[in-house]
C-alpha positions in Angstrom: -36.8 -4.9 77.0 -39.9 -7.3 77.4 -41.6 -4.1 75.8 -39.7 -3.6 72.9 -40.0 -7.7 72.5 -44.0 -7.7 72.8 -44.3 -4.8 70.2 -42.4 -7.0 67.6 -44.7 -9.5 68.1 -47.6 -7.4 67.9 -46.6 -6.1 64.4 -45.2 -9.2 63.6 -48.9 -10.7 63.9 -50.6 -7.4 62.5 -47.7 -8.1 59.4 -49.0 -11.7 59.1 -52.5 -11.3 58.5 -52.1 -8.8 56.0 -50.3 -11.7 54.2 -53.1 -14.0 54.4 -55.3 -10.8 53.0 -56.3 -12.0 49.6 -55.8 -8.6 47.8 -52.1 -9.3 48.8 -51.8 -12.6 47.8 -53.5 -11.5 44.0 -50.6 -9.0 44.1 -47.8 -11.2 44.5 -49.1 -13.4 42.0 -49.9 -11.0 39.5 -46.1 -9.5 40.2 -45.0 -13.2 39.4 -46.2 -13.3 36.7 -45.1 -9.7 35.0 -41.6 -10.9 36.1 -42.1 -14.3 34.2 -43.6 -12.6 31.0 -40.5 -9.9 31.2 -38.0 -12.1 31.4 -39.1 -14.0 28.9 -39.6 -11.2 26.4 -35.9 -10.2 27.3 -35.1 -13.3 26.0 -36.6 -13.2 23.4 -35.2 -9.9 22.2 -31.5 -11.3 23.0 -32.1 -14.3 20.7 -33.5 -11.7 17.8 -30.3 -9.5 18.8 -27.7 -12.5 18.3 -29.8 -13.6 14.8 -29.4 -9.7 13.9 -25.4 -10.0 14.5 -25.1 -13.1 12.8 -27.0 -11.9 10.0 -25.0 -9.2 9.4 -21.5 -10.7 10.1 -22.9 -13.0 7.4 -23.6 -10.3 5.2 -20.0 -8.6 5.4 -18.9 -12.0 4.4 -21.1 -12.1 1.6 -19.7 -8.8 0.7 -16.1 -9.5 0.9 -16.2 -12.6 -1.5 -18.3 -10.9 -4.2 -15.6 -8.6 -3.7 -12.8 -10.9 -4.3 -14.9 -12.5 -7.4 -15.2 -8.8 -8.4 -11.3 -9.1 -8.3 -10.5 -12.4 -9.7 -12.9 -11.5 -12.8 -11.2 -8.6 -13.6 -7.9 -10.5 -13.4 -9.4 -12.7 -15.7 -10.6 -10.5 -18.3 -6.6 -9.1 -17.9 -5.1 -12.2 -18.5 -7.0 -12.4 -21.6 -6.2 -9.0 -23.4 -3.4 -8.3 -26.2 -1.3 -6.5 -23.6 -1.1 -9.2 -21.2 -0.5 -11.8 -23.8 2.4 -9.7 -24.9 4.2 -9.1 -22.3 4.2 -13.0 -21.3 5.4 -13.5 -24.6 8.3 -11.2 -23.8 9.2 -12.6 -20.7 8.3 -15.9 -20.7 9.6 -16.9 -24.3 11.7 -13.8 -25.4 9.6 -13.3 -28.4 9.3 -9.6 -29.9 7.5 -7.7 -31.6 7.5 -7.9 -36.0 10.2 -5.0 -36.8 11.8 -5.1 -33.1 15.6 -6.3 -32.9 16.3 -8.0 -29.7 19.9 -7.3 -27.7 21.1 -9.9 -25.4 24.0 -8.7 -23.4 25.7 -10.8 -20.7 25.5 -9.8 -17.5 29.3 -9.9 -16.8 29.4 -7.0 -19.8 26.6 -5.3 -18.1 27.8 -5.1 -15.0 31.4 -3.9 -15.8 30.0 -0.7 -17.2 27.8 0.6 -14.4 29.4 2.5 -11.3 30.5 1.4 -8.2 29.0 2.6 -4.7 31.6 3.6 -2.0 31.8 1.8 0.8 30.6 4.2 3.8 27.7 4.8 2.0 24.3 3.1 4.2 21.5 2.3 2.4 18.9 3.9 4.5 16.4 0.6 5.0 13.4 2.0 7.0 11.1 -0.8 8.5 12.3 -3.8 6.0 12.6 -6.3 9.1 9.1 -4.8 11.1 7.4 -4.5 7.6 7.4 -8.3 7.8 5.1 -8.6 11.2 1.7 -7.9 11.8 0.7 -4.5 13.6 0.1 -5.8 16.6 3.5 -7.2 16.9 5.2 -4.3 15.7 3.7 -2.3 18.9 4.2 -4.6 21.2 7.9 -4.5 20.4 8.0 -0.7 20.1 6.4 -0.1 23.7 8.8 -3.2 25.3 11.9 -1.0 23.4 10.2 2.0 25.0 10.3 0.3 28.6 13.4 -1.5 28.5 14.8 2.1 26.6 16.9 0.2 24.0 17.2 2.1 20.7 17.5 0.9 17.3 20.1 1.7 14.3 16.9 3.6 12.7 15.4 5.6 15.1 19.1 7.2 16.1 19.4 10.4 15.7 
């Protein structure tokens, strides 16, 4: 035991004065300092990578709203052609064309001449109610009816 104690302590002291060796000593220091300069260049290339990612998020943006000036100026330029201005005539002001005659029939006279639907008869209504929610919520509630195995009127068979 005393041996295996007095060889520890013999390469513990052989260990420490190769420490104090200067050649060592320059090679921890010059490690140091590559660590200091690496880390430091990773920083710098994570500050250019989060520039890069704002540059282009700003970019898409830039995109999408000369998109949508794209759009509006086209609606624009359709707002101010003939056929535009005539069918707001039409609608808004009931004004026809010269030559046209214009029927106005009452909607009690137009509905008694059109045909009635029977009763049993379901209008098939696929997704009206779900058409109204985003995606995400439409999934959610599809894999929670999977799960809880309730069914609904449109996915009978």
């Amino acid at each position: 035991m005393f041996a295996k104690i007095k060889q520890y302590q013999t390469f513990a002291i052989e260990y420490g004065s190769q420490l104090k060796d200067v050649r060592i000593i320059g090679l921890f220091l010059f490690l140091v300092i590559v660590l200091l300069v690496s880390w430091s260049g990773v920083k710098a290339i994570d500050t250019n990578y989060q520039l890069e990612k704002q540059i282009s998020q700003l970019r898409q943006q830039n995109t999408v709203q000369q998109l949508t000036n794209n759009n509006l100026a086209l609606q624009n330029a359709y707002y101010n052609t003939p056929q535009y201005l005539e069918l707001a005539a039409r609608q808004d002001f009931g004004l026809a064309a010269p030559g046209e005659t214009v029927l106005i029939v009452p909607r009690a006279v137009a509905l008694a001449h059109t045909v009635a639907l029977p009763q049993d008869i379901v209008i098939p209504t696929v997704g009206v109610g779900k058409a109204r929610q985003p995606a995400y919520k439409r999934n959610f509630n599809a894999w929670m009816d999977f799960f809880m195995h309730r069914q609904h009127p449109d996915t009978l068979n």
